[in-house]
One Martini backbone bead per residue (centre of mass of N, CA, C, O) as a GRO file, in nm:
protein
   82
    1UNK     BB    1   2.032  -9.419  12.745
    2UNK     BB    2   1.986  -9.211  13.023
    3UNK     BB    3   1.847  -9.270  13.361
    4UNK     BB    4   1.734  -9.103  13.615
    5UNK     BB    5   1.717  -9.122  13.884
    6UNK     BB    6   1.585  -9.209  14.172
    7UNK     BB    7   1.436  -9.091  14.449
    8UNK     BB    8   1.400  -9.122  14.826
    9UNK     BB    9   1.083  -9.053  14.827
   10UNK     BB   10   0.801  -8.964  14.900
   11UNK     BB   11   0.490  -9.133  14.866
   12UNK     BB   12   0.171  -8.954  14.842
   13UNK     BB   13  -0.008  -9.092  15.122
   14UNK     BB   14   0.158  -9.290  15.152
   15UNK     BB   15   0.495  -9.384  15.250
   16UNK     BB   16   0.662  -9.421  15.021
   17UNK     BB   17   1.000  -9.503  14.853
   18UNK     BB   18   0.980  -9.450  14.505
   19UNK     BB   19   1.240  -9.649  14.455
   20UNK     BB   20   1.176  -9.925  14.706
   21UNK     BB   21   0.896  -9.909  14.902
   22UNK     BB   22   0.952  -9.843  15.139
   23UNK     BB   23   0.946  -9.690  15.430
   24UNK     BB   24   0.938  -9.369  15.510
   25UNK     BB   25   1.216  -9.337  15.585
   26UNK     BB   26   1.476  -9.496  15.431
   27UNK     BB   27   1.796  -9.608  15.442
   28UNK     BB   28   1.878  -9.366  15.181
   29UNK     BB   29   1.745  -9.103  15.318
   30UNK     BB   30   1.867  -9.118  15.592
   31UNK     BB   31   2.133  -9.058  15.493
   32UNK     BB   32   2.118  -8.827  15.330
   33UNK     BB   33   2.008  -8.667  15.570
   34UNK     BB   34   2.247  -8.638  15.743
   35UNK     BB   35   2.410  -8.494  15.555
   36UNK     BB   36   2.260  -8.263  15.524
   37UNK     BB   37   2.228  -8.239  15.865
   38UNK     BB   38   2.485  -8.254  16.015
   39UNK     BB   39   2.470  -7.945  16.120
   40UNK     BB   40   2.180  -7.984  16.180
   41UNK     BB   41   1.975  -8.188  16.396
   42UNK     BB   42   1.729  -7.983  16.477
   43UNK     BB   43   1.653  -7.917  16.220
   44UNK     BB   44   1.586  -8.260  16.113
   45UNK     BB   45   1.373  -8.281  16.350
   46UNK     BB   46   1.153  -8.048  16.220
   47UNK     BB   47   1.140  -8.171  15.939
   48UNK     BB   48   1.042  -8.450  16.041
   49UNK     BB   49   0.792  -8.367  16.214
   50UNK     BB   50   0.639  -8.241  16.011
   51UNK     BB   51   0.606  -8.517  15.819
   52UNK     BB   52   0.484  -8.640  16.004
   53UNK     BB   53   0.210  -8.513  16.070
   54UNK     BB   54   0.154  -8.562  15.764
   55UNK     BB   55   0.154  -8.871  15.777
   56UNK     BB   56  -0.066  -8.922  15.964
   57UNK     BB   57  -0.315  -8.787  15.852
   58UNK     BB   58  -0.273  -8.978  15.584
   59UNK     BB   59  -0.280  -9.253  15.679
   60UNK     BB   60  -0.568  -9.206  15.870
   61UNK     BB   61  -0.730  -9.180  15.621
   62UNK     BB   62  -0.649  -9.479  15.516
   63UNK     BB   63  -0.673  -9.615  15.831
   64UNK     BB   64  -0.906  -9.539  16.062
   65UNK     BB   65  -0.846  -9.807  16.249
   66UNK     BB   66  -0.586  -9.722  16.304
   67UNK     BB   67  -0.288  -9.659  16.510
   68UNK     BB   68  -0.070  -9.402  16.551
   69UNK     BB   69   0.319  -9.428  16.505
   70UNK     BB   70   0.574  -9.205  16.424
   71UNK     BB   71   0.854  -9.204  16.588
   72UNK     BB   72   1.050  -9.407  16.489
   73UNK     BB   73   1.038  -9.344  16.201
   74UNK     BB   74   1.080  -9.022  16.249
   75UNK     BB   75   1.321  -8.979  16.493
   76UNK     BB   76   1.489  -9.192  16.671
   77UNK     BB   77   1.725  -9.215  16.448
   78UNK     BB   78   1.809  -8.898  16.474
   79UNK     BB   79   1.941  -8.892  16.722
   80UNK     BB   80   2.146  -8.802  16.887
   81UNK     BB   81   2.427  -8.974  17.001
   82UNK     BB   82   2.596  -8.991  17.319
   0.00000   0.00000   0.00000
């Protein structure tokens, strides 16, 4: 019997990687995610800004003592290198 992969998809409301449990996206979601949006950079930056707002809201909700700033994480990563 074979079983197929699990993605590295985020586990919401926790935003870690159903897969390997890092925080997502991990870097195998990250890499995926390059290559999805290879040819178009400015879309994969407003998919991932979208995803964003959406876990500080629901991290905000989990930690409400904690202050989130999640730009490197989701956003650093995906800009074009000069």
């Amino acid at each position: 019997m074979c079983r197929r992969p699990i993605p590295h998809a985020p586990m919401r409301p926790l935003w870690r990687c159903r897969n390997c449990a890092a925080e997502w996206p991990c870097q195998p979601a990250r890499l995926a995610l390059l290559v999805e949006y290879r040819d178009d950079r400015t879309g994969l930056l407003v998919y991932l800004g979208g995803l964003m707002a959406e876990a500080t809201d629901q991290l905000a909700q989990l930690h409400p003592q904690t202050r989130l700033d999640l730009t490197e994480r989701f956003l650093a990563w995906a800009r074009a290198r000069g």
